[in-house]
Wavefront OBJ file of the C-alpha trace (Angstrom):
o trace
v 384.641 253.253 35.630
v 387.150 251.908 38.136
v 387.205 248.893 40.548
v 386.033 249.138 43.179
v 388.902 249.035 46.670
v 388.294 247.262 49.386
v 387.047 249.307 51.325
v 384.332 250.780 48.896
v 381.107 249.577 48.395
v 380.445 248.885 44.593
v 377.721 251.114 42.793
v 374.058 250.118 42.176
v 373.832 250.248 38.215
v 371.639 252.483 37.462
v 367.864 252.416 36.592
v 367.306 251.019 33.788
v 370.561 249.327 33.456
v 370.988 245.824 32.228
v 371.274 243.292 35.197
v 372.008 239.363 33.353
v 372.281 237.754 37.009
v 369.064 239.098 38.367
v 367.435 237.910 34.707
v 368.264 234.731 34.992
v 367.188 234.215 38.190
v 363.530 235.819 37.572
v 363.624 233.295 34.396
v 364.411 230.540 36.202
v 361.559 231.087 38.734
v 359.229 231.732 35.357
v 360.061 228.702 34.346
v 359.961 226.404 37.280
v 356.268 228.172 37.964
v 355.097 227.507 34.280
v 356.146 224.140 34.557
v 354.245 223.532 37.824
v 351.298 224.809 36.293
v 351.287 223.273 33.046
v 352.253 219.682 34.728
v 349.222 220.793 37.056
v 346.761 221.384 34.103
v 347.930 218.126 32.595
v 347.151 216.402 35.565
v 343.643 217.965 35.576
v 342.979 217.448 31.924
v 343.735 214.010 32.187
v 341.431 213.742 35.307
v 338.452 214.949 33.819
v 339.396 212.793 30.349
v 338.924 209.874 33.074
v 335.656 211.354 34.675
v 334.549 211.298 30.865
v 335.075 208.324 29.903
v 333.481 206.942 33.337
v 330.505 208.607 32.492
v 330.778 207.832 28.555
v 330.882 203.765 29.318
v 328.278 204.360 32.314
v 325.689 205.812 29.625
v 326.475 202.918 26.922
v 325.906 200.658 29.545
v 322.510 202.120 30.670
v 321.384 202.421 26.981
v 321.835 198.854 26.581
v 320.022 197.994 30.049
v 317.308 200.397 28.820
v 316.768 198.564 25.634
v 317.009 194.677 27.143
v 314.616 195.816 29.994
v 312.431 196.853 26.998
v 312.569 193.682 24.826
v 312.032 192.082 28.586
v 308.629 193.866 28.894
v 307.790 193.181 25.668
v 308.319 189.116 26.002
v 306.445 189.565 29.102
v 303.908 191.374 27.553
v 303.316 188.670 24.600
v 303.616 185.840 26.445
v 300.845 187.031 29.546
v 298.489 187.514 26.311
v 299.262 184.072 24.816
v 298.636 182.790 28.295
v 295.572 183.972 28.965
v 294.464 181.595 24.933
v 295.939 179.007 25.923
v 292.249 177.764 27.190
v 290.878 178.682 23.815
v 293.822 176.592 22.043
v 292.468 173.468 24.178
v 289.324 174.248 23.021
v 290.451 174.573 18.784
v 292.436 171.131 19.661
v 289.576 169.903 21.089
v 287.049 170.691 18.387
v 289.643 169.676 16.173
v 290.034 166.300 17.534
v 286.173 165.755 17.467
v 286.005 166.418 13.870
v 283.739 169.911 15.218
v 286.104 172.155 13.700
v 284.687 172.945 9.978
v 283.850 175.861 7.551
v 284.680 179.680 8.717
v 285.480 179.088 12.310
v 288.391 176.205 10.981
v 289.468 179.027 9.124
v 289.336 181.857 11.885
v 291.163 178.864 14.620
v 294.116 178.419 12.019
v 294.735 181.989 11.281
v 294.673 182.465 15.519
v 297.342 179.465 15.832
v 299.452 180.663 13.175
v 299.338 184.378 14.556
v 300.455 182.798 17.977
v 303.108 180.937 16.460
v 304.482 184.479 14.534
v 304.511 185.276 18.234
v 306.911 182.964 19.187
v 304.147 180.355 20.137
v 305.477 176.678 20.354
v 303.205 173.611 21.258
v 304.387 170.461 21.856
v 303.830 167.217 23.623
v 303.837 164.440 20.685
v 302.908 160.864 21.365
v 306.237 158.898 21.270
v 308.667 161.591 22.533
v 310.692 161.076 25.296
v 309.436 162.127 28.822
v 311.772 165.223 30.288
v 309.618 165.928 33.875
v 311.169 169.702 33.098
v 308.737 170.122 30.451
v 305.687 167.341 30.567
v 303.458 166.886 33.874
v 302.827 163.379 34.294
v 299.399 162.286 34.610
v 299.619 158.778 34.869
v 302.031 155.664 34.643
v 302.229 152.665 32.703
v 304.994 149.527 32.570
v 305.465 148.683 28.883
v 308.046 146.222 27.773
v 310.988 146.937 25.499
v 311.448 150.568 26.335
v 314.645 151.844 27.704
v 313.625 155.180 28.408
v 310.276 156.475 29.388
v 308.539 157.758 26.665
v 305.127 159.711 26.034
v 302.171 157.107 25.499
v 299.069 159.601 25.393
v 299.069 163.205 25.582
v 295.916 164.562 27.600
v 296.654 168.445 26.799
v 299.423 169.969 24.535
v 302.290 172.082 26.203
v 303.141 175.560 25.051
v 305.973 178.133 25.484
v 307.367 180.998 24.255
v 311.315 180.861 24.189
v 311.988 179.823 27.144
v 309.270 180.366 29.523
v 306.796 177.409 29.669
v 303.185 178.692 29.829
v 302.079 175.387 30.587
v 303.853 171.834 30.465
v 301.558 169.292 28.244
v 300.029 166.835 30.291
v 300.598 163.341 29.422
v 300.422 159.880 29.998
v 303.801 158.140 30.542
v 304.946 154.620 29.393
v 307.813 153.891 31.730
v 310.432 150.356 31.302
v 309.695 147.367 32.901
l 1 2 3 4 5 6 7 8 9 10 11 12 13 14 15 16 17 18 19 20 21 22 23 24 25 26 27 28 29 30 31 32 33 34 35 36 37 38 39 40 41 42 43 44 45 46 47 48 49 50 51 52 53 54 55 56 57 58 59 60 61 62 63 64 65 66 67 68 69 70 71 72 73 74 75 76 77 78 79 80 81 82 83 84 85 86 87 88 89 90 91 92 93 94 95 96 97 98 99 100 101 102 103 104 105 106 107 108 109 110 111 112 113 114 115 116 117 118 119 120 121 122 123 124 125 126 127 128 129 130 131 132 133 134 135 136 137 138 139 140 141 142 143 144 145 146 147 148 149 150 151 152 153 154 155 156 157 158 159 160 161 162 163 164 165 166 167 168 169 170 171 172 173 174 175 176 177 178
């Protein structure tokens, strides 16, 4: 083969000839699209990995709502039933006070209080405690001497709660300072 003059146009190689230039090129532009693509699908993958773990935490999350709101219901549950005793308590406390509460039923009112208290069942309202207005309702006032605080003098009905929630605050008499 000879060079080409001036004047002539150089040959096409032919078919099936080797052409390194025109390789290169359609390698390059290969390339640059597989990278686009691949950074694309990376982008997307990583996306959706996000979505995931969105919805992942968003599912732990309602699991744990789902099981407070139960234990909720529950407490709610108990302490509506231990409510709706607390007028038979006042009645075992005041059989009990009376010296009324004897044989089989003393037995059948203690197994009753200690199946409340199982339930999370506290009474209180003891003679000599202090006073918190939170918790006692005061019935009535007295001025004793020597107190600094005012304390609990006479209680006319026990309180009771469960946890927090106060099912009724014990009614008392109050000794207040001079």
């Amino acid at each position: 083969m000879t060079e080409p003059t001036p004047n002539e146009t150089p040959e096409a190689p032919p078919e099936g000839a080797f052409d390194e230039a025109n390789l290169e090129a359609t390698l390059d532009a290969d390339s640059a699209e597989a990278g686009d693509s691949l950074a694309e699908a990376e982008s997307k993958a990583a996306e959706h990995l996000a979505d995931l773990q969105r919805l992942q935490a968003e599912y732990v999350n309602y699991r744990k709502r789902v099981e407070r709101d139960k234990g909720a219901v529950v407490d709610l549950a108990v302490a509506r039933v231990v409510e709706a005793l607390v007028p038979v308590l006042d009645d075992i406390a005041a059989a009990r006070n009376h010296g009324e509460l004897e044989g089989p039923f003393a037995a059948i009112a203690d197994k009753l209080e200690a199946s409340l208290e199982r339930l999370g069942l506290v009474t209180y309202g003891i003679v000599g405690e202090p006073f918190d207005p939170s918790v006692h309702e005061a019935l009535a006032s007295i001025t004793e001497a020597g107190l600094e605080n005012p304390i609990i003098r006479e209680v006319s009905q026990a309180g009771h709660r469960i946890g927090d929630r106060i099912l009724r605050p014990a009614r008392v008499v109050v000794a207040q300072p001079e």
